[in-house]
C-alpha positions, 0 to 999 in steps of 0.5 A: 460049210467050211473045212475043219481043221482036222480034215485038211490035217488028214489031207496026205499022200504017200510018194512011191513013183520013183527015186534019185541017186547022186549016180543017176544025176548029171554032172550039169544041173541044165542038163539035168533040168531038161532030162526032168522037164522032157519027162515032164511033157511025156508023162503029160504033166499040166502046163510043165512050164508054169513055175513060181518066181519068188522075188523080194520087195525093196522093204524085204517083203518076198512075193510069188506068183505064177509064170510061165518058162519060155526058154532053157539055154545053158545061160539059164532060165527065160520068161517074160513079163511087165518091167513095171509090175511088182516082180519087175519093180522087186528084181530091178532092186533086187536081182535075186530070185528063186523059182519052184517047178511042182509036178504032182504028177511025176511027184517031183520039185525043183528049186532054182535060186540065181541071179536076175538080168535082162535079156537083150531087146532082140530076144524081147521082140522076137518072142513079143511078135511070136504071141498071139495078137491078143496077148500083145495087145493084152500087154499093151492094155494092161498096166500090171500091178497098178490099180484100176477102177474096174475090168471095163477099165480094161476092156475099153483099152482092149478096144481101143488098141484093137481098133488101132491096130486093125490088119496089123500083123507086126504090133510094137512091143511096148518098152516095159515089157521083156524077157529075164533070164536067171541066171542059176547058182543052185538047183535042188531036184526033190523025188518024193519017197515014202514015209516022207524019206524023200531024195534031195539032190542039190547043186551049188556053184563054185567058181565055175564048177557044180558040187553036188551033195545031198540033203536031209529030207 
């Protein structure tokens, strides 16, 4: 039976777990993102890297999907993934990008919009190696985004590149795959509140400054 439309209507939940202040916030967004993400893990958020990354096709098609934060420094934010698949096709055009972090749990969200860039192939090979074996050969089997004919495809890849690198610890890490950092130039951190009354802290970069303000919800 499928769900009528005035059941997902009645779907709702009312915000009471907390509130944010411009007094209560830090000066610097990343210090702010870490003190959010920290209590993330102690409140035993699930998966409190997982993060939508929204990037926008060279015919100005946006796209999201899932991945996972593998770093935070004061740069940015880290994560990895194929060169070659849609996201890396999108932000090599265009390097502008947005993130969403969602913690039910804490009933929070942040909004992250920077700038795209590499980082530097060291950085790269140092958390290839770092993944387990079968994730390296994961990104060595799979040509992400491209059509295949079905997941035997796949799996006979897999077999071929274990059987290759049998009682090898190192596996090189291919060339389309690496790290990006975003680069942030606004941040928006979203308490929900009830009645839908929610608090909306948001940074934007001037010059080499953050100016908080807060918006309407």
């Amino acid at each position: 039976m499928s769900i009528q439309h005035k059941d997902i209507a009645a779907i709702r939940q009312d915000y009471v777990l907390g509130n944010l202040s411009e007094s209560d916030v830090d000066h610097d967004p990343i210090h702010q993102f870490k003190k959010w993400f920290d209590e993330a893990i102690h409140s035993e958020v699930i998966e409190p890297n997982a993060m939508v990354l929204s990037t926008v096709s060279p015919q100005h098609l946006p796209s999201s999907r899932i991945v996972l934060l593998k770093d935070i420094s004061e740069g940015g934010l880290v994560f990895f993934t194929n060169y070659e698949s849609r996201k890396g096709e999108d932000m090599k055009d265009n390097p502008h990008a947005a993130l969403l972090f969602f913690w039910p749990e804490l009933q929070r969200q942040i909004r992250i919009e920077g700038i795209i860039e590499l980082v530097n192939e060291s950085d790269s090979d140092e958390y290839f190696q770092s993944r387990p074996k079968g994730s390296r050969i994961g990104a060595l089997a799979s040509p992400q985004s491209r059509e295949i004919p079905n997941r035997n495809f796949l799996e006979s890849r897999v077999e071929e590149l274990l059987d290759q690198y049998t009682g090898d610890e190192i596996i090189p890490r291919p060339a389309h795959w690496g790290g990006y950092i975003l680069k942030p130039i606004y941040f928006e951190f979203w308490q929900g509140r009830a009645s839908r009354l929610h608090d909306r802290i948001v940074y934007k970069k001037v010059s080499d400054s953050w100016k908080i303000t807060r918006l309407a919800p």
